[in-house]
MARMAR-527387 format. One record per atom (N, C-alpha, C, O): residue in one letter; atom name; x, y, z. Coordinates in nm, 4 decimals. Last residue first. Example, Ala and Ser with C-alpha at 12.3 -4.5 7.8 and 13.67 -1.06 7.14 Angstrom:
<sites>
setor	timi	u	v	w
s	N	1.2850	-0.2250	0.7080
s	CA	1.3670	-0.1060	0.7140
s	C	1.2900	0.0030	0.7870
s	O	1.3409	0.1138	0.8039
a	N	1.3190	-0.5690	0.7800
a	CA	1.2300	-0.4500	0.7800
a	C	1.3200	-0.3300	0.7800
a	O	1.4236	-0.3319	0.8465
</sites>
This chain:
<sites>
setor	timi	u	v	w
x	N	7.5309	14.0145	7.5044
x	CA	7.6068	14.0120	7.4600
x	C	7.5784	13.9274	7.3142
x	O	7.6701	13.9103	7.2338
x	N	7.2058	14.0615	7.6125
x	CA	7.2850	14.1943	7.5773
x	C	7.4484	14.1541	7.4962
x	O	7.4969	14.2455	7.4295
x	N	7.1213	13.7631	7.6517
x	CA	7.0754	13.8788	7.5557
x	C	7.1592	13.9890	7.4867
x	O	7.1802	14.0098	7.3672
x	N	7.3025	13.7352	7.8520
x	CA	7.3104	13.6803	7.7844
x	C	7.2725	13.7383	7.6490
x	O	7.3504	13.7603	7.5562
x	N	7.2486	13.9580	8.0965
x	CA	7.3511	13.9688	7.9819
x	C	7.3885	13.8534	7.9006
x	O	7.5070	13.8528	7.8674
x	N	6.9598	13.8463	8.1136
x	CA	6.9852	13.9824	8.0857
x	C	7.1224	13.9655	7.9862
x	O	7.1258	13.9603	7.8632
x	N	7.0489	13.6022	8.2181
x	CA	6.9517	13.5675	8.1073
x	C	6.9988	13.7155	8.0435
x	O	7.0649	13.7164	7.9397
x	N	7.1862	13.6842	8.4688
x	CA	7.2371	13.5737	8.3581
x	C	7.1818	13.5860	8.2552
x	O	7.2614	13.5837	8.1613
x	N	6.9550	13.8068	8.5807
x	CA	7.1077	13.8522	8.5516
x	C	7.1508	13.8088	8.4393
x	O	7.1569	13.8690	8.3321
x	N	6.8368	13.5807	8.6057
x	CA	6.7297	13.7159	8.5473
x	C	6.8671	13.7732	8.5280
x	O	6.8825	13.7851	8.4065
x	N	6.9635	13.4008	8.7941
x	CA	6.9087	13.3994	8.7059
x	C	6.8726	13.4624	8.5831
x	O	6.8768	13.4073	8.4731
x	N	6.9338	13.5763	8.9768
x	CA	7.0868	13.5801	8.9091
x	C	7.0532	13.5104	8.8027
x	O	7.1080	13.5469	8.6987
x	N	6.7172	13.6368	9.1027
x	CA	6.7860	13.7239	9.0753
x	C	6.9101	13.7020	8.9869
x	O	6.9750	13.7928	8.9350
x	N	6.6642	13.3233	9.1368
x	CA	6.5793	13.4361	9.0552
x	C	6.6478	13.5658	9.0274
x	O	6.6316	13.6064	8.9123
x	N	6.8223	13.3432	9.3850
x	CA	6.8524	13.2347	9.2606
x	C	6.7983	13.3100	9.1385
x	O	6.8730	13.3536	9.0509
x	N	6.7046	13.4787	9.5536
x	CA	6.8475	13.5091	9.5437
x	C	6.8425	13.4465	9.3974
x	O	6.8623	13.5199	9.3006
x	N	6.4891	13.3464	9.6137
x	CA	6.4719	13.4720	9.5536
x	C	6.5878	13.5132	9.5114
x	O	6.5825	13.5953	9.4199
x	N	6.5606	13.1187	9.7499
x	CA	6.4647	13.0916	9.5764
x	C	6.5224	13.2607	9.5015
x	O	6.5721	13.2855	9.3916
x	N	6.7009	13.2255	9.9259
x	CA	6.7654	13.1443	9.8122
x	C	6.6965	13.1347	9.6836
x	O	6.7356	13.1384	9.5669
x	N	6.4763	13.3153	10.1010
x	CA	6.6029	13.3710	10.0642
x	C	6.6796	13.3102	9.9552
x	O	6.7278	13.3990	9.8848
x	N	6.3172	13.1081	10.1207
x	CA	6.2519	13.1798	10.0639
x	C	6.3975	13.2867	9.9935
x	O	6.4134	13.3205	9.8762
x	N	6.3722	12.7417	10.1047
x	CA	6.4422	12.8438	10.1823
x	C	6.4158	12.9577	10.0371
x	O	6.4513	12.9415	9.9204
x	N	6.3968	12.5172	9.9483
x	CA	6.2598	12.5506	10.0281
x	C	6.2994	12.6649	10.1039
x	O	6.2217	12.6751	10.1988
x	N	6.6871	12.4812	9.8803
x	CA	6.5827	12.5011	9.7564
x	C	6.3997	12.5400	9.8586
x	O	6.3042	12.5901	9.7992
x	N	6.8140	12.3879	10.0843
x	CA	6.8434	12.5386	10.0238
x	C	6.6895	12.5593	9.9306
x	O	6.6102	12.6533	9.9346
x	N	6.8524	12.1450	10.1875
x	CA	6.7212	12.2358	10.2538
x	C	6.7067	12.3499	10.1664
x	O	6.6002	12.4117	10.1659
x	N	7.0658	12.0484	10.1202
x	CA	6.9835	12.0319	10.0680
x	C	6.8189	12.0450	10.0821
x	O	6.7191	11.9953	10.0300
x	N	7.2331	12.2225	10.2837
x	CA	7.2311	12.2163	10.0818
x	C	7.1184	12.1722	10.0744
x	O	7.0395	12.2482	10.0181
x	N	7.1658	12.1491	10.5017
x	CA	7.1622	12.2405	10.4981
x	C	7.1264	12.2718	10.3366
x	O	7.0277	12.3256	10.2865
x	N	7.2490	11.8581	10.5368
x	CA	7.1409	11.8849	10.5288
x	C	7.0915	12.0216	10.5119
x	O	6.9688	12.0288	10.5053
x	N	7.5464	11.9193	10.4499
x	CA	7.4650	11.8453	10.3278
x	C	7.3116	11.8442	10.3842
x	O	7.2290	11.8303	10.2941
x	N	7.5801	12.0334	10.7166
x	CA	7.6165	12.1252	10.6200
x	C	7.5558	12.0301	10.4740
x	O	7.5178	12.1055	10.3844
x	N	7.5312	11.8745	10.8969
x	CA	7.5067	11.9529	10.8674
x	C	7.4633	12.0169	10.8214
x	O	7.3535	12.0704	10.8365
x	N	7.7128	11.6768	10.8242
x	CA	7.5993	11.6005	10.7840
x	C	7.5070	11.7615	10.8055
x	O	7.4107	11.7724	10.7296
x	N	7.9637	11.7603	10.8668
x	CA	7.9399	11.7135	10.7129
x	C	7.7965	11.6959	10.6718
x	O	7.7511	11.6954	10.5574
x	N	8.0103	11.7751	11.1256
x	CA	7.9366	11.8962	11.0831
x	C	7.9068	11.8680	10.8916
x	O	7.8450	11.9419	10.8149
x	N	7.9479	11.5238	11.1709
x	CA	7.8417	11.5841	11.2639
x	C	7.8619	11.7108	11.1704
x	O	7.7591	11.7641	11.1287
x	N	8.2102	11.4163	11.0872
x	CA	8.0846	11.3509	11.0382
x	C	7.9376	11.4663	11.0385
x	O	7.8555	11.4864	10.9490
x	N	8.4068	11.5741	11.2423
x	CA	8.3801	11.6069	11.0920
x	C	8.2542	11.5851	11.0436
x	O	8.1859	11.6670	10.9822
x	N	8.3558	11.4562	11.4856
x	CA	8.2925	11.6439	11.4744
x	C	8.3317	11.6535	11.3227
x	O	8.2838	11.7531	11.2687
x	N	8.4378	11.2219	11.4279
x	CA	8.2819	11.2119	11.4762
x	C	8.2442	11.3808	11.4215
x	O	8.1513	11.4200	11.3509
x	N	8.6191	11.0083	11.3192
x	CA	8.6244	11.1211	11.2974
x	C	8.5039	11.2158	11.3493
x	O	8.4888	11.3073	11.2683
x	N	8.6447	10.7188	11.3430
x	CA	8.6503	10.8206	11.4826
x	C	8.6894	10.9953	11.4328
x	O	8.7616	11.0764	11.4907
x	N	8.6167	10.6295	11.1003
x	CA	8.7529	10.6210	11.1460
x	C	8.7492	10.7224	11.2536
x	O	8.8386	10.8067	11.2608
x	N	8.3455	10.5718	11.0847
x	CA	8.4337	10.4678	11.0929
x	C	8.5311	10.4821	11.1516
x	O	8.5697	10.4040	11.2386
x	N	8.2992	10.8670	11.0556
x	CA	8.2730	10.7866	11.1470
x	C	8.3150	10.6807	11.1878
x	O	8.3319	10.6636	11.3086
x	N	8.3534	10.9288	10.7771
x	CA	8.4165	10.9682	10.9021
x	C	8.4046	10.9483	11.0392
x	O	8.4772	10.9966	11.1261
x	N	8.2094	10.7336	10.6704
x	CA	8.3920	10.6769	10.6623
x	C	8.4126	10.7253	10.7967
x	O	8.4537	10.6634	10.8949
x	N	7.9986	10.8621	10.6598
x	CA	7.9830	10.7092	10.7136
x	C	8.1463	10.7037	10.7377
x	O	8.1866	10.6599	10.8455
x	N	8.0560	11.0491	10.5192
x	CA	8.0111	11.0519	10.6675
x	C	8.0332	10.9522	10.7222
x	O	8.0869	10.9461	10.8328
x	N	8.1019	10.9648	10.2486
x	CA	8.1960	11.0278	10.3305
x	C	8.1492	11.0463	10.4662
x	O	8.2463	11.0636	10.5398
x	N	7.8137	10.9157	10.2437
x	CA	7.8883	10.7729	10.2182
x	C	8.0553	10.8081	10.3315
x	O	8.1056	10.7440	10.4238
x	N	7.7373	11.1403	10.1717
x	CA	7.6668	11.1050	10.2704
x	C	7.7764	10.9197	10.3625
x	O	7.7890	10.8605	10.4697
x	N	7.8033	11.1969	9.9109
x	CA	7.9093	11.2756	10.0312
x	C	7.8510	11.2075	10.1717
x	O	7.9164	11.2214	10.2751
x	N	7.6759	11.0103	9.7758
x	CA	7.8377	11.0279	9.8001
x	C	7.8781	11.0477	9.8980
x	O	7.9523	10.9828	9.9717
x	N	7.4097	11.1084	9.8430
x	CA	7.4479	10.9854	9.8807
x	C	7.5580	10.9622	9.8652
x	O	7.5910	10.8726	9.9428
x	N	7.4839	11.3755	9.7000
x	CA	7.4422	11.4034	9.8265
x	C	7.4407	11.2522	9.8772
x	O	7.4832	11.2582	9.9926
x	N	7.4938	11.3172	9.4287
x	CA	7.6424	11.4022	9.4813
x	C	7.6170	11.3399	9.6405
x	O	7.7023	11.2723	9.6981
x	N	7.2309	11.1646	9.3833
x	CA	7.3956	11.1187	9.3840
x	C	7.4723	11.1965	9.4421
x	O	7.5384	11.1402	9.5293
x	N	7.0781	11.3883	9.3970
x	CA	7.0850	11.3092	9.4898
x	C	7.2023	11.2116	9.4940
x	O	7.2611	11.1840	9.5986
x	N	7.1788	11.6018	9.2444
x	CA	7.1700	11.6272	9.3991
x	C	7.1672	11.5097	9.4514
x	O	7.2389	11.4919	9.5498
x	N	7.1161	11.4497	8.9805
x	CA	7.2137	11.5101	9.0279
x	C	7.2652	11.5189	9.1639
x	O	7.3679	11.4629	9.2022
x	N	6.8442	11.4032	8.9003
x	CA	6.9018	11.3403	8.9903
x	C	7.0537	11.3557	9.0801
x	O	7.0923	11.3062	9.1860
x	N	6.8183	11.4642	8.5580
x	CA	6.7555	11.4489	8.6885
x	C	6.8618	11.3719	8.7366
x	O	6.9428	11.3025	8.6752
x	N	6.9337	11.6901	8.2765
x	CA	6.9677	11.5880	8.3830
x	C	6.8582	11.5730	8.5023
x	O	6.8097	11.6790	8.5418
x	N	6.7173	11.7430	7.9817
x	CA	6.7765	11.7895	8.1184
x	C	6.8111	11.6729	8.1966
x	O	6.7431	11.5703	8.1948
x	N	6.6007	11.7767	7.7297
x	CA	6.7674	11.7812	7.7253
x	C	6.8135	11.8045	7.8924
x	O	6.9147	11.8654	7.9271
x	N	6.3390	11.6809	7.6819
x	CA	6.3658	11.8078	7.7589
x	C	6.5560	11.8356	7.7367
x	O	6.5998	11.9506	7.7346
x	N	6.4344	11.4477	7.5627
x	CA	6.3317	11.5458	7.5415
x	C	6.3044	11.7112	7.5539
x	O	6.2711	11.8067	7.4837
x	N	6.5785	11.2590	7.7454
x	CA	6.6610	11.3775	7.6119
x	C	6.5659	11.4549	7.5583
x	O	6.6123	11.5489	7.4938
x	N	6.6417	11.3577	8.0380
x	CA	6.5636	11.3371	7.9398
x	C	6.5759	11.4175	7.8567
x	O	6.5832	11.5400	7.8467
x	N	6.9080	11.1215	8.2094
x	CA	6.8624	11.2458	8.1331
x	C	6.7275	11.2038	8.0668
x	O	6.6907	11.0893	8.0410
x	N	6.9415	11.0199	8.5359
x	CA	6.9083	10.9937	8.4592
x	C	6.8966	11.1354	8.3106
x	O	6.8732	11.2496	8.3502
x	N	7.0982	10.8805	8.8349
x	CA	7.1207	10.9918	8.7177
x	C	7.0662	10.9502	8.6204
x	O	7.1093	10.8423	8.5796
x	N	7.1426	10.6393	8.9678
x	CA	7.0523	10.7279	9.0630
x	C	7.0169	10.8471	8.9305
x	O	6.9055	10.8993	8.9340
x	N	7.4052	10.5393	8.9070
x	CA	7.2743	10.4692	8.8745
x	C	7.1388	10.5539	8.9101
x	O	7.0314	10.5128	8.8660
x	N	7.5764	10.7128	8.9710
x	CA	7.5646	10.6864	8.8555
x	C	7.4228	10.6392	8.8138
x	O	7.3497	10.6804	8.7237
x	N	7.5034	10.6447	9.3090
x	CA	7.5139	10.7467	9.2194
x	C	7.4821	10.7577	9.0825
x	O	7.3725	10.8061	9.0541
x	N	7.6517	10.3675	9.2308
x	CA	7.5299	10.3704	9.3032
x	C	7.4448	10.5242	9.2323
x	O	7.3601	10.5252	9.1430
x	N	7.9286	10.4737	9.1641
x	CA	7.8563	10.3795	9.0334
x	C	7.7488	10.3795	9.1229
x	O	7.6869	10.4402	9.0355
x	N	7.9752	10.5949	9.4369
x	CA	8.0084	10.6500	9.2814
x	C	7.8857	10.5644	9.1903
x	O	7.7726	10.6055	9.1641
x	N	7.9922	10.3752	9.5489
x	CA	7.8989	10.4530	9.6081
x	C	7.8774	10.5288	9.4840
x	O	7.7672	10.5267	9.4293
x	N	8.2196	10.2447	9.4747
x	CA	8.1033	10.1706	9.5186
x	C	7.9682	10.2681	9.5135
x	O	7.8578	10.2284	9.4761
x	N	8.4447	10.4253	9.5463
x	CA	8.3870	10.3769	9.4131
x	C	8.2384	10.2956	9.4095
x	O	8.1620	10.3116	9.3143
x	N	8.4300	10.4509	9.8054
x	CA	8.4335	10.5670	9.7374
x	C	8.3722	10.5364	9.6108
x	O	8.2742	10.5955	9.5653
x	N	8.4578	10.2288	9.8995
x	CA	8.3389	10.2344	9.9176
x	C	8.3100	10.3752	9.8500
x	O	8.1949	10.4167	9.8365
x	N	8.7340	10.1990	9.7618
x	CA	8.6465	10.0778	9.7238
x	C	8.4804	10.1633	9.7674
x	O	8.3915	10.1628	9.6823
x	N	8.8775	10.3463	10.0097
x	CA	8.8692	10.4191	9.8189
x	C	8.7828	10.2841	9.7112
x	O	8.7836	10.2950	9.5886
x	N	8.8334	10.2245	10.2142
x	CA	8.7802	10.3248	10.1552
x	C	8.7509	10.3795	10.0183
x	O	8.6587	10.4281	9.9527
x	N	8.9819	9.9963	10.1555
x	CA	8.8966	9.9710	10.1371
x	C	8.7571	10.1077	10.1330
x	O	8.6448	10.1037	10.0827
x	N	9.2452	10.1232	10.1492
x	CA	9.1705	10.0599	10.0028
x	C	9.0288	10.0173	10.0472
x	O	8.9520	10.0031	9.9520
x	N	9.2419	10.1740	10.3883
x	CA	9.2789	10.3147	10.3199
x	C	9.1858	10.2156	10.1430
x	O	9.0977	10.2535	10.0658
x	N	9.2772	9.9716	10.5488
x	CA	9.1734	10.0338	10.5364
x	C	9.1824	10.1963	10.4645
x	O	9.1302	10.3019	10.5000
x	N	9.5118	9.9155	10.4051
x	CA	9.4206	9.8384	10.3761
x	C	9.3206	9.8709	10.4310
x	O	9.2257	9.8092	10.3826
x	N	9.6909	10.0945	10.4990
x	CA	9.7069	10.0816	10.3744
x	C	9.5495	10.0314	10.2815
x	O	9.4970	10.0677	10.1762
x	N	9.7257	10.1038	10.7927
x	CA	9.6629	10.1891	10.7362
x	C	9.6182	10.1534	10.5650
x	O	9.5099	10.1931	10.5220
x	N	9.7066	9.7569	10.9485
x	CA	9.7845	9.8541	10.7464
x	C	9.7111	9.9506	10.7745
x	O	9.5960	9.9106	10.7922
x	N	9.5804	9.6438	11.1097
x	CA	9.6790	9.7392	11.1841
x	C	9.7396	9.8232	11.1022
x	O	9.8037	9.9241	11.1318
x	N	9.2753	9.5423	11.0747
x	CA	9.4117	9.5820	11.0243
x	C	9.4597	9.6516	11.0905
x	O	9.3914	9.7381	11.1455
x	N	9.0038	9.5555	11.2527
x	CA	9.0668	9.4348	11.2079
x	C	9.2257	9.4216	11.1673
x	O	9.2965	9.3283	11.2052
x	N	8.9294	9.7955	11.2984
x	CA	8.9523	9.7514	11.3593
x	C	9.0532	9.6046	11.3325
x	O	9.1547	9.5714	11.3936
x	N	8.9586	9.8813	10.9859
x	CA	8.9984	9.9689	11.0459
x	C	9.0558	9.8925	11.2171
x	O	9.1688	9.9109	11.2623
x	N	8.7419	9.7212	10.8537
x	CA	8.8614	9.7189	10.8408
x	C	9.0142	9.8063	10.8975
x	O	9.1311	9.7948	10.8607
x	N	8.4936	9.8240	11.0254
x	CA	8.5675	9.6633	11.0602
x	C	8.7208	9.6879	11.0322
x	O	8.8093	9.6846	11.1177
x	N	8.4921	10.0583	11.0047
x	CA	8.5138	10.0041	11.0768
x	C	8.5725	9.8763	11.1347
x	O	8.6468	9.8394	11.2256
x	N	8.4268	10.0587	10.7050
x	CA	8.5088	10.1024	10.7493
x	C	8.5973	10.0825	10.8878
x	O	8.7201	10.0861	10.8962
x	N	8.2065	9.9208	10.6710
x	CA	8.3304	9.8395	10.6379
x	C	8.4825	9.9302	10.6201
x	O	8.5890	9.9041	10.5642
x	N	8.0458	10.0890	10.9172
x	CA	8.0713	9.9574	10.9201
x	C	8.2008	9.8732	10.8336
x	O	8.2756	9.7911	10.8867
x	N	7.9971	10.3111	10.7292
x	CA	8.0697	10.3136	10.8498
x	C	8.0946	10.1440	10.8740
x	O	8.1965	10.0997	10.8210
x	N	7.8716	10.2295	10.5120
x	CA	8.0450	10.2688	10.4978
x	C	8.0638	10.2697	10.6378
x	O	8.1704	10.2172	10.6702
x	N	7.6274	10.1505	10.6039
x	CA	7.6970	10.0728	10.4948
x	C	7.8658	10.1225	10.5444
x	O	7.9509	10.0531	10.5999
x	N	7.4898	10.4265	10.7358
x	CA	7.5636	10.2572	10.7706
x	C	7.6771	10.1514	10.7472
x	O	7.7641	10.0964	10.8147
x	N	7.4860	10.5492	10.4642
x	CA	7.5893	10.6394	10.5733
x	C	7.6368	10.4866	10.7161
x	O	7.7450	10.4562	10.7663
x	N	7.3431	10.3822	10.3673
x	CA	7.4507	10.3847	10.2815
x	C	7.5609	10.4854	10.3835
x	O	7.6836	10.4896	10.3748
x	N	7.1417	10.4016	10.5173
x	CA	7.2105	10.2819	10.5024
x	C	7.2815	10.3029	10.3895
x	O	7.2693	10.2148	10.3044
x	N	7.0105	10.6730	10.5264
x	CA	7.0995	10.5857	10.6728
x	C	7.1763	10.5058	10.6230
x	O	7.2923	10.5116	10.6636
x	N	6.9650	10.7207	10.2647
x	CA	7.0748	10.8042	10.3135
x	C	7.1163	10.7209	10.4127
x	O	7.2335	10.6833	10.4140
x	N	6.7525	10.5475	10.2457
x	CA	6.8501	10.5471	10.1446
x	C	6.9748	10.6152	10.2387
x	O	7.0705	10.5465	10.2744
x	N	6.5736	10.5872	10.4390
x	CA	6.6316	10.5082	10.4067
x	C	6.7174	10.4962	10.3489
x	O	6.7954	10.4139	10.3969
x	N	6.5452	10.8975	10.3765
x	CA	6.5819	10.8747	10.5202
x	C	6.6269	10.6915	10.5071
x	O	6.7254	10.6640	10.5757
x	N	6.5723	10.9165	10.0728
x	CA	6.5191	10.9590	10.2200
x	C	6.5876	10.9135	10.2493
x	O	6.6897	10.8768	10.1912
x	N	6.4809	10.9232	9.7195
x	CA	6.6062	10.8936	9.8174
x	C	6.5667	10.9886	9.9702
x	O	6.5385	11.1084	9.9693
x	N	6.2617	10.9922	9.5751
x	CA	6.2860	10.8628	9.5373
x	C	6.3992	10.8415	9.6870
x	O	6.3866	10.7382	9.7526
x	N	6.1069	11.2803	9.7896
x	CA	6.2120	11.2649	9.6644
x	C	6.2268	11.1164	9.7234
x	O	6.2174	11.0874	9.8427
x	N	5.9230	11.4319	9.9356
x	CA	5.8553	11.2831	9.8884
x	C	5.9754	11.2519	9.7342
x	O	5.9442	11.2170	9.6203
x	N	6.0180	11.5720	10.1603
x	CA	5.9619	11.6252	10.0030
x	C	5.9597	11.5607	9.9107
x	O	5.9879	11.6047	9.7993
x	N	6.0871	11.4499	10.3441
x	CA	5.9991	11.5018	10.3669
x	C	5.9105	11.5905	10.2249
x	O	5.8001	11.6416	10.2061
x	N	6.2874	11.3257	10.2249
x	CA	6.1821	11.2238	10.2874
x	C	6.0777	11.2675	10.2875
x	O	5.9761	11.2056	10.2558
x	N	6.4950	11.5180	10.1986
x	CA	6.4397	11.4579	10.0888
x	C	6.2913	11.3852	10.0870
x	O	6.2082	11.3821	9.9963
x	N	6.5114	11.5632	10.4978
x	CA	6.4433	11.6833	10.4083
x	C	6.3745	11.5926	10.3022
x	O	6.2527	11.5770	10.2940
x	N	6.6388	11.3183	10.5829
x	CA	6.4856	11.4175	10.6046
x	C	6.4394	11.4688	10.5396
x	O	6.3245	11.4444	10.5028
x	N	6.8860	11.2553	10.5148
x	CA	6.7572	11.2159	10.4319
x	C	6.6416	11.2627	10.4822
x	O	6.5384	11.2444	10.4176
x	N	7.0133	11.3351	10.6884
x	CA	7.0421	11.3997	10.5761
x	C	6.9497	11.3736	10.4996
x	O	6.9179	11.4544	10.4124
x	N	6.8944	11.1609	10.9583
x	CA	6.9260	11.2742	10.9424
x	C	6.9230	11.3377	10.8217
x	O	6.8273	11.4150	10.8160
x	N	6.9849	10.9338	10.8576
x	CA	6.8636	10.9218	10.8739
x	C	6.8147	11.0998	10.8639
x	O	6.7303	11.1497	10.7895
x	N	7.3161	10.9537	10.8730
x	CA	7.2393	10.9554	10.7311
x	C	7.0633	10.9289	10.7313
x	O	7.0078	10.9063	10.6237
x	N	7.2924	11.0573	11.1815
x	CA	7.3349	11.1105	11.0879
x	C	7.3128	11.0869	10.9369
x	O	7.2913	11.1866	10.8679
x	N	7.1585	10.8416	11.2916
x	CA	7.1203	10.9085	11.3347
x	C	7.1908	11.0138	11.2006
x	O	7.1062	11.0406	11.1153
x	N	7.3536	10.6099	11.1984
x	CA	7.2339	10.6323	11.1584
x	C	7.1720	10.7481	11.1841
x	O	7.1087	10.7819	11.0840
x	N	7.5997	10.6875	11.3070
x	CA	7.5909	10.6771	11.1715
x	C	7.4224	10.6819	11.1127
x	O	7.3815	10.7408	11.0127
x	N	7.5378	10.6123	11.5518
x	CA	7.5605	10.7838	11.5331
x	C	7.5517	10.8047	11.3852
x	O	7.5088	10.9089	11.3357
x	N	7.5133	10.3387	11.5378
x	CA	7.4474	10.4109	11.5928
x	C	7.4006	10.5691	11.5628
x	O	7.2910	10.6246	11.5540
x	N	7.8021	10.2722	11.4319
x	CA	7.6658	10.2387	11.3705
x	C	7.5381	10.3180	11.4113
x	O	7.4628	10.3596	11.3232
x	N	7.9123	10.3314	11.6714
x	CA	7.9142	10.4171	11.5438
x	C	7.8326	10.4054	11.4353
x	O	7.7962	10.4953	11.3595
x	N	7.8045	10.1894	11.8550
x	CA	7.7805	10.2744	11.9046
x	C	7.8420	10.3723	11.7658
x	O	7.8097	10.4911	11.7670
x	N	7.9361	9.9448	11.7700
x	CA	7.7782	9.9310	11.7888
x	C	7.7373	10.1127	11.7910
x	O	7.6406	10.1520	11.7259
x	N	8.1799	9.9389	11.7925
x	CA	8.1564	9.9954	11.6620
x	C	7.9747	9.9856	11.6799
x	O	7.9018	10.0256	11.5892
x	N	8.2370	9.9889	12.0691
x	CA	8.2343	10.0998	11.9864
x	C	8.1901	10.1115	11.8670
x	O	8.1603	10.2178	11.8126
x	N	8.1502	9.6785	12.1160
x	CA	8.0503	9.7919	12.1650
x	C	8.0716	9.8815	12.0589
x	O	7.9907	9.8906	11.9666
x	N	8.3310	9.5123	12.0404
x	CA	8.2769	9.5442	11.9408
x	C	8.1452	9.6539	11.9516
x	O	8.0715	9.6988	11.8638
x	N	8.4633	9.4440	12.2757
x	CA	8.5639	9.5475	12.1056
x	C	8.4772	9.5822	12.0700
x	O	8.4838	9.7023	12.0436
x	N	8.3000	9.3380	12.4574
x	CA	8.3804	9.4394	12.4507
x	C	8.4275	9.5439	12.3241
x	O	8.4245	9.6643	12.2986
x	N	8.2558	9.1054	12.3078
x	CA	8.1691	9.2198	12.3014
x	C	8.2297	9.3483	12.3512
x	O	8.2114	9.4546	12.2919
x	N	8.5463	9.0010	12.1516
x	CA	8.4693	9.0300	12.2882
x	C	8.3206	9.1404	12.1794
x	O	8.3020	9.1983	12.0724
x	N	8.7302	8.8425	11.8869
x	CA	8.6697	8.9689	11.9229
x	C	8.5567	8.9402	12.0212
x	O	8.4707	8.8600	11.9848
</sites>
């Protein structure tokens, strides 16, 4: 392998960061355990052994396993990110596993020159996860909330 070959994947690494550096803003910016580090290099991470194996094999097969490896990989990362307190009886961390998953799916879609999926995946997970500082949503949420609670009572 030239420098040649290996520009494009320089240049997905690239977009990859910009995109899981991206999804981790918000979090970054609202001083949550997972940012802008966490998110790049795990949206890095997959693009890269996606890439390689993608460039390297001619098997769809075998960069097809090695996806469903960074699928699992990322999963048990996740896992680890989830905690309960049985005190309270409540889950923490939820959002941020789902959201370093799906962030992981960016990275793939990049790997495999999927770029306008990546771009609107990353979007649309920075969007989710803007929802909760967004005045329309708190108030929306409160409303159904107060719904929920209402005919909980009433039934």
């Amino acid at each position: 392998m030239d420098v040649a070959e290996e520009l494009p994947i320089l240049l997905k690494l690239i977009l990859s960061f910009i995109l899981g550096a991206f999804i981790g803003l918000d979090r970054e910016m609202h001083g949550r355990d997972a940012g802008i580090r966490t998110y790049a290099t795990v949206c890095i991470g997959a693009t890269l052994f996606t890439a390689i194996a993608a460039h390297q094999v001619s098997d769809a097969a075998a960069t097809s396993r090695i996806v469903a490896n960074i699928i699992t990989g990322v999963g048990f990362l996740g896992a680890g990110i989830i905690y309960r307190n049985n005190s309270e009886g409540t889950s923490h961390g939820l959002t941020t596993a789902a959201t370093v998953w799906c962030t992981s799916a960016v990275g793939v879609a990049v790997g495999l020159d999927m770029f306008i999926i990546a771009i609107v995946s990353a979007l649309a997970l920075y969007f989710l996860l803007s929802l909760h500082h967004q005045k329309w949503y708190i108030s929306w949420k409160k409303k159904a909330m107060h719904k929920h609670e209402k005919s909980d009572s009433e039934g």
